[in-house]
C-alpha distance (Angstrom), angle and dihedral (degrees) to the residues before:
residue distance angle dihedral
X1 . . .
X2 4.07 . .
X3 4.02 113.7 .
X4 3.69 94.7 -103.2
X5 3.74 89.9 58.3
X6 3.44 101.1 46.3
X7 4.33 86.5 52.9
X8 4.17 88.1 50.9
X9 3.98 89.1 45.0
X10 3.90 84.9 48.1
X11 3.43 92.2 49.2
X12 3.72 99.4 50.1
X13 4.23 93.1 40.1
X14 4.12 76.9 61.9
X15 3.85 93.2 43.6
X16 3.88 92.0 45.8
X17 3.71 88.3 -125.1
X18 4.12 111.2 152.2
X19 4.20 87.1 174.6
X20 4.08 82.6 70.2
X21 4.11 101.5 37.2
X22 3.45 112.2 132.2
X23 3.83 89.9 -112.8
X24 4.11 91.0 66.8
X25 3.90 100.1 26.0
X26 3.66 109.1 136.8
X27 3.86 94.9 -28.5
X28 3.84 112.1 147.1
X29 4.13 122.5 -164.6
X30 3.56 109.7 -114.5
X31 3.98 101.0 163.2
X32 3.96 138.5 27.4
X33 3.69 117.1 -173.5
X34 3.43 117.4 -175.3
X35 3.64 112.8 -154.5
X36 3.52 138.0 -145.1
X37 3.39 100.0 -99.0
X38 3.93 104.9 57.1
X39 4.07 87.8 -88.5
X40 3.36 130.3 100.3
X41 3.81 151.5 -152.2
X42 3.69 123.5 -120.5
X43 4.03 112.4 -164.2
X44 3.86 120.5 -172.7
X45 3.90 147.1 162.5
X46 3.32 138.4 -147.9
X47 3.53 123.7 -117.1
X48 3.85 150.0 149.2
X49 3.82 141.8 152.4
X50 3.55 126.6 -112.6
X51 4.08 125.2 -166.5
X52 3.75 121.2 -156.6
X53 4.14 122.9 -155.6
X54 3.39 124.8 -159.9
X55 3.57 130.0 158.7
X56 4.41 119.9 -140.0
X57 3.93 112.3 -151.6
X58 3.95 109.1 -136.2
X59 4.19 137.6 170.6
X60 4.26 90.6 -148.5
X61 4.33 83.8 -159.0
X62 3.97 139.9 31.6
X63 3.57 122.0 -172.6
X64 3.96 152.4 159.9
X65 4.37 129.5 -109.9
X66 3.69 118.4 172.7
X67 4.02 87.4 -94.0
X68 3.49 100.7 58.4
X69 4.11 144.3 -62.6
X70 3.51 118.3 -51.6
X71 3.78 138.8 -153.5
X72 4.17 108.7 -146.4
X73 4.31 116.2 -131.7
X74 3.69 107.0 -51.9
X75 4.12 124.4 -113.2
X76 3.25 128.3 -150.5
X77 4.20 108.3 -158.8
X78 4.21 121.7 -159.5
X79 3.69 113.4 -137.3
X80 3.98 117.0 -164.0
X81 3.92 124.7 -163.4
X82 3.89 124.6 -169.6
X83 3.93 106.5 -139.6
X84 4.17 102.1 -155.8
X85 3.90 111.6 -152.5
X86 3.70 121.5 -163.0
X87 4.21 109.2 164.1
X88 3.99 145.1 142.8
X89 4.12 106.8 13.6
X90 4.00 111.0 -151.6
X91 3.61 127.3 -147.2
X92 3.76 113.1 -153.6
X93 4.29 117.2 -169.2
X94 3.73 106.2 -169.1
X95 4.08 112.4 -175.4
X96 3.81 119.4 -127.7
X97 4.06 96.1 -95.5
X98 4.16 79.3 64.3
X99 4.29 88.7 -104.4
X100 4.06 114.9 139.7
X101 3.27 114.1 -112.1
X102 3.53 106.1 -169.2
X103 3.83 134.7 -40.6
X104 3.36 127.4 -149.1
X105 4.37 140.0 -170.1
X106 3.30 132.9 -140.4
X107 3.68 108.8 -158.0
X108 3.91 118.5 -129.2
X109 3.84 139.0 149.3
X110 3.50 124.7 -168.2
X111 3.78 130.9 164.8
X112 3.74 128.8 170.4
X113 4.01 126.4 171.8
X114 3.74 122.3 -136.7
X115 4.09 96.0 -7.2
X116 3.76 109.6 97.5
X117 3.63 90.1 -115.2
X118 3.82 86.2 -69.0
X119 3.95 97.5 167.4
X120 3.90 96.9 29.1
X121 4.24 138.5 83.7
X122 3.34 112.0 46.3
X123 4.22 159.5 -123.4
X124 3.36 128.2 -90.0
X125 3.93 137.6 -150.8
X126 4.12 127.3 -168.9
X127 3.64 99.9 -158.1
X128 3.92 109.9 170.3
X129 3.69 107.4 -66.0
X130 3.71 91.8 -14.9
X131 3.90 130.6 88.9
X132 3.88 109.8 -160.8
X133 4.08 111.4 -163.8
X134 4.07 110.2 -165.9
X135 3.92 116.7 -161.2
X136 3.64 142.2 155.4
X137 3.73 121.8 -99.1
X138 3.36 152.4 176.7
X139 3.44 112.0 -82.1
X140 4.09 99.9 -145.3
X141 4.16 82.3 60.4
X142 3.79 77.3 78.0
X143 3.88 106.5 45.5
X144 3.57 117.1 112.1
X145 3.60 87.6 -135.6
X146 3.74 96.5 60.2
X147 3.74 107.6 122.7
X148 4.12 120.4 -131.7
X149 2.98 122.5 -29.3
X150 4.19 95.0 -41.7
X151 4.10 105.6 159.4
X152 4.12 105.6 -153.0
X153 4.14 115.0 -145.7
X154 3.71 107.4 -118.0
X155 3.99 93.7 -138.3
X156 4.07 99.1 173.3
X157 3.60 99.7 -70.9
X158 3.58 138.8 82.8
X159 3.66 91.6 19.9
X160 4.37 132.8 179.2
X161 3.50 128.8 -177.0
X162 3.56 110.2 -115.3
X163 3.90 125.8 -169.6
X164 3.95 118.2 -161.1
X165 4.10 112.1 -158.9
X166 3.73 111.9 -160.7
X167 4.16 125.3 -170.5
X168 3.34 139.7 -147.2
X169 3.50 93.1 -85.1
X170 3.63 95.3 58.0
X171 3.93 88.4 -105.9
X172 4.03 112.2 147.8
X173 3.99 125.1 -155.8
X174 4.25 113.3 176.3
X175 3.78 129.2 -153.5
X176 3.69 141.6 -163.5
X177 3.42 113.1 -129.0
X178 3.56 114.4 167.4
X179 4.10 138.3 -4.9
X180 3.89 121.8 -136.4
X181 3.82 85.1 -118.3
X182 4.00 87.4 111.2
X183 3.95 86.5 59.6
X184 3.94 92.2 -117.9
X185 4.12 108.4 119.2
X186 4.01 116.5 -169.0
X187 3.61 122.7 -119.2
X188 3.27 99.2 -152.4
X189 3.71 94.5 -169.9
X190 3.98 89.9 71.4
X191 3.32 106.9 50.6
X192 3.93 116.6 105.5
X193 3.85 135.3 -168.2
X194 3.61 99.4 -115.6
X195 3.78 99.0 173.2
X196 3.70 138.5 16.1
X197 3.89 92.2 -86.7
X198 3.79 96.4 10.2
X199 3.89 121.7 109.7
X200 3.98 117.1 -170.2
X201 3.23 111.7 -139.7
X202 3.93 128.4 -156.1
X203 3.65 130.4 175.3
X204 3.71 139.1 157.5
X205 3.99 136.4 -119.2
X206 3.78 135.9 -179.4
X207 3.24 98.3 -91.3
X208 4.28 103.9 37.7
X209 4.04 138.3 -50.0
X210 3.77 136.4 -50.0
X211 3.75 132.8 -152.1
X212 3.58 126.1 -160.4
X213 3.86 134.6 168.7
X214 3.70 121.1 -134.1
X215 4.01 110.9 -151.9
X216 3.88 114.3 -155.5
X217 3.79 118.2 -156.0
């Protein structure tokens, strides 16, 4: 959980608030799968805008008179940027008498400025008993070098493709699968299960779009 989180789930464990616990903060439903059984599977992602202010102090004209230079009135100009936060997805498995069963987090930060979230969220698969969540990421989370348990923000740059495959028992094992070093970046946002273990893929270069399939076993 990122420091501002942990102060607002502070602040509403003091305010007795459940509708702000860190469990629920920010967390919107993006998939229900009903399952064979009666039960069902609740997928969502957290996510929330923040806007930065800042003000830049400017003279908009200099100049000369016979007495001297001269700076005109001064300005003072407000600049806004739109932060766009996509993190952690949870996987909820409730059992057909409406218990829980088990939840379970895949861990994710992603924060772009001023782009809509263009790069960020992610795809999803349902391949047999498996769910399959594909996302791009920061590539130092995958250095062997990485110390602890240290999650890097993917901001935009130094992107991989990362696929997260998650069991029936809620278990979670992520991969690397490919760098941006071939100048193609994944938008996850467009790519579409087009078969039962068939991902469509769709990513963008320089110069245009690619599509690629991604074939589960």
């Amino acid at each position: 959980m990122r420091q501002k989180e942990k102060v607002r789930a502070l602040q509403a464990e003091q305010n007795n608030d459940p509708r702000r616990s860190p469990e629920l903060y920010n967390y919107s439903l993006d998939r229900l799968i009903l399952r064979s059984d009666g039960g069902a599977v609740l997928v969502a992602e957290q996510f929330y805008i923040e806007r930065e202010t800042y003000y830049r102090d400017y003279y908009p004209t200099y100049g000369y008179y016979p007495y001297g230079y001269y700076n005109s009135y001064y300005r003072n100009s407000r600049d806004i940027d739109y932060l766009y936060n996509y993190n952690d997805i949870i996987v909820v498995n409730i059992r057909p008498d409406g218990d829980l069963q088990w939840t379970a987090r895949i861990p994710k930060w992603q924060e772009t400025r001023n782009d809509g979230g263009y790069y960020s969220s992610y795809a999803m698969s349902i391949v047999r008993d498996k769910l399959y969540f594909l996302f791009n990421d920061d590539a130092r989370n995958f250095d062997p070098k990485r110390k602890g348990d240290r999650i890097y923000k993917y901001t935009g740059n130094n992107e991989m493709m990362v696929l997260a495959e998650m069991n029936l028992q809620g278990d979670v094992q992520t991969y690397p699968v490919i760098s941006s070093d071939g100048g193609v970046t994944l938008r996850p946002k467009m790519c579409k299960q087009t078969g039962l273990r068939e991902l469509l893929l769709f990513g963008e270069a320089k110069r245009g779009f690619r599509l690629g399939k991604m074939i589960f076993n």
